[in-house]
C-alpha positions in Angstrom: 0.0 0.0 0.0 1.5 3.1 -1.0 1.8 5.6 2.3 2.6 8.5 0.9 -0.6 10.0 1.6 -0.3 9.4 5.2 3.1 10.9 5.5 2.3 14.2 3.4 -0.4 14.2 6.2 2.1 13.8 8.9 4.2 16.9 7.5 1.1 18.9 7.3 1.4 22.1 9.1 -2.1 22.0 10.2 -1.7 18.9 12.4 -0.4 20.2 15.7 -2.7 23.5 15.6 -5.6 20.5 15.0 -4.6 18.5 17.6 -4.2 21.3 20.4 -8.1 21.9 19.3 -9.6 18.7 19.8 -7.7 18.1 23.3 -8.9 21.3 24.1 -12.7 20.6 23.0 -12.4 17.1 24.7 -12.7 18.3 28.0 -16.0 19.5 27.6 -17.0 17.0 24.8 -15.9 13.9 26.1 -16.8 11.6 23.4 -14.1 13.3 21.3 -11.0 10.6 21.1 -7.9 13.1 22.0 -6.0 9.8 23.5 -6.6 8.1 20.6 -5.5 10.9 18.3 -2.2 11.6 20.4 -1.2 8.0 20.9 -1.6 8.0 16.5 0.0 11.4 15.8 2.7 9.6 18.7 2.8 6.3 16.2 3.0 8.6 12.8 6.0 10.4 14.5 7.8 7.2 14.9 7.0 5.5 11.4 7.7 8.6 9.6 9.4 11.3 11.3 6.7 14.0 11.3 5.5 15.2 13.1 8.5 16.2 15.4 7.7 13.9 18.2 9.5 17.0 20.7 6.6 19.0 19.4 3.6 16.5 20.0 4.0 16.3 23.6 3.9 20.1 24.3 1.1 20.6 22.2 -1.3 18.2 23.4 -0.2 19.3 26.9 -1.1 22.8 26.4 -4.3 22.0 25.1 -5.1 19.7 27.8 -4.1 22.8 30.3 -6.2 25.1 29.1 -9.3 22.6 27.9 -9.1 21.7 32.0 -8.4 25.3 32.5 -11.5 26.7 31.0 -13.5 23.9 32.9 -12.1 25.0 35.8 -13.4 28.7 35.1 -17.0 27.3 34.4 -17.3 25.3 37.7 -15.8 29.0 39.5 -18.1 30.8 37.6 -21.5 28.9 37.1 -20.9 25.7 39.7 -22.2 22.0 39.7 -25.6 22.4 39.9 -27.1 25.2 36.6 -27.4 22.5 34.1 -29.5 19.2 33.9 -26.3 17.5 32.4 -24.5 18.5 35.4 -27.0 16.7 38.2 -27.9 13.8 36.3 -26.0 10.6 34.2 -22.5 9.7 34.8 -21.3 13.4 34.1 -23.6 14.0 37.8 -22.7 11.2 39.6 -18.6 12.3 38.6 -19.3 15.5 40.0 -20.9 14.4 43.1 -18.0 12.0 43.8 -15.1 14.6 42.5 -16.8 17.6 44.6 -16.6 15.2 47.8 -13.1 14.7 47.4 -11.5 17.5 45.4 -10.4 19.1 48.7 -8.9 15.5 50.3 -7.2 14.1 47.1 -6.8 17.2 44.8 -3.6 16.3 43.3 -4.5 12.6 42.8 -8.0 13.6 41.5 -6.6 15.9 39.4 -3.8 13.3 37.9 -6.0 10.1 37.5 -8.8 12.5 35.7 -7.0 12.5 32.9 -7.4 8.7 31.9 -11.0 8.5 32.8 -14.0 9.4 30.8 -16.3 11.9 32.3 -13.7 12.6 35.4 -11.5 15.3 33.7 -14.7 17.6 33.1 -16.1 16.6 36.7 -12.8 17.0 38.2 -12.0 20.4 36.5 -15.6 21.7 37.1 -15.6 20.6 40.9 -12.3 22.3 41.5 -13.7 25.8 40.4 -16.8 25.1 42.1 -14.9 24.5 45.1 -12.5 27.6 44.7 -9.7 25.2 45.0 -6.8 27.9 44.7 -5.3 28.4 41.7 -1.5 28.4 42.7 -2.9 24.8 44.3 -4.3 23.8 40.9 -2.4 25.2 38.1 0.5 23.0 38.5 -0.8 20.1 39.6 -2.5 20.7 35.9 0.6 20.9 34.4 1.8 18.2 35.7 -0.9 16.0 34.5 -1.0 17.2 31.2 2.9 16.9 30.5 2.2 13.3 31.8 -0.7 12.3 30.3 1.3 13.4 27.2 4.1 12.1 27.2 2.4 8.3 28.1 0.4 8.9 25.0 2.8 9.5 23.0 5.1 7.3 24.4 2.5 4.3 23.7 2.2 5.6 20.2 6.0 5.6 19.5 6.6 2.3 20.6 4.0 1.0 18.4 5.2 2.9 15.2 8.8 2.0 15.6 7.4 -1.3 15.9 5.8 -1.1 12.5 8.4 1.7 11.1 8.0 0.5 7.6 4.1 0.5 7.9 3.0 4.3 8.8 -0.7 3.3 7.9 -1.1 0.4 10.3 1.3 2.3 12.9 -2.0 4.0 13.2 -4.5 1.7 13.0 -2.3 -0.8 15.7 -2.3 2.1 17.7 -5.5 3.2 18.2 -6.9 -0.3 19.8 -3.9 -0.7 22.1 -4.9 2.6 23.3 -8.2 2.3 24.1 -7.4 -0.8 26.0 -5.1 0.8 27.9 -7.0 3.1 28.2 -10.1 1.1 29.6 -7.5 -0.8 32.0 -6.9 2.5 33.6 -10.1 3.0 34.1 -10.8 0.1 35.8 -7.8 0.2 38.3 -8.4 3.9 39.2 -12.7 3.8 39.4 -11.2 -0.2 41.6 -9.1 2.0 43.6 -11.6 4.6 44.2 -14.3 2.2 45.3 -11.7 0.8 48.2 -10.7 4.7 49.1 -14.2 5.1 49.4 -16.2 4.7 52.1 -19.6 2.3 52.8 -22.3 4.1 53.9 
């Protein structure tokens, strides 16, 4: 199969500008795959050498910084409670359980939100809501984007060099083993917050 599509794509300018939008909308529509799209970009990188895997990392993080950023304006601004969305479904019941504990457990909340669906924009939300302090919060944001980043990417890269010869199935490997990953974490972190939590 001739890849040259797929790397003209990778060399596109518009890419990384693309990227830091969709991480950015992800935090407040969360059925939009940014994991799935940095752990590919992460696996084009590797297969084809564009785009510059150095550059990947920072962009997704800074969209993930200010996508949690702006949902942390929203919960200071507006709260938990305006919106139906917001009281009912699992986006609710994540905001009940992130707005018990965003006080306790900020930093871990803030860290383990990233690799769970609904929890980044219930996490986010609760620690405006809860005028968690911003010199508090701001780094610990940081710090979870850079990381949730870098593992992304990381998971992609080792795929593509994997596959090096293969751009187009780089890709399409990647995406699977990242949303199994991705679901593992889910279930260890939801597994560890059940024990952490406790019976009424």
């Amino acid at each position: 199969m001739d890849d040259a599509w797929i790397s003209a794509l990778a060399a596109s300018p518009w890419l990384l500008p693309a990227l830091f939008g969709l991480v950015v909308a992800d935090a407040f529509v969360v059925v939009l795959p940014s994991e799935t799209a940095v752990v590919a970009f992460g696996a084009l990188a590797a297969s084809t050498g564009a785009p510059d895997p150095g550059a990947i990392v920072p962009v997704a993080a800074a969209g993930a910084v200010v996508g949690d950023g702006l949902c942390y304006l929203i919960g200071r601004r507006i709260g938990l409670e305006r919106w139906r969305w917001q009281r009912e479904g699992r986006v609710g019941a994540a905001l009940r359980r992130a707005r018990d504990g965003v006080h306790r457990r900020t930093a871990v909340l803030v860290f383990t939100a990233r690799y769970v669906p609904f929890a980044r924009i219930a996490v986010n939300l609760a620690a405006g809501a809860g005028r968690v302090p911003l010199r508090r919060y701001l780094p610990l944001s940081l710090g979870a984007g850079v990381a949730w980043a870098a593992y992304n990417v990381g998971i992609g890269a080792v795929v593509g060099r994997a596959v090096a010869d293969a751009p187009l199935v780089a890709v399409a490997v990647s995406i699977p083993v990242a949303i199994t990953l991705g679901l593992v974490v889910d279930r260890v972190v939801a597994g560890l917050d059940a024990r952490r939590t406790p019976s009424p």
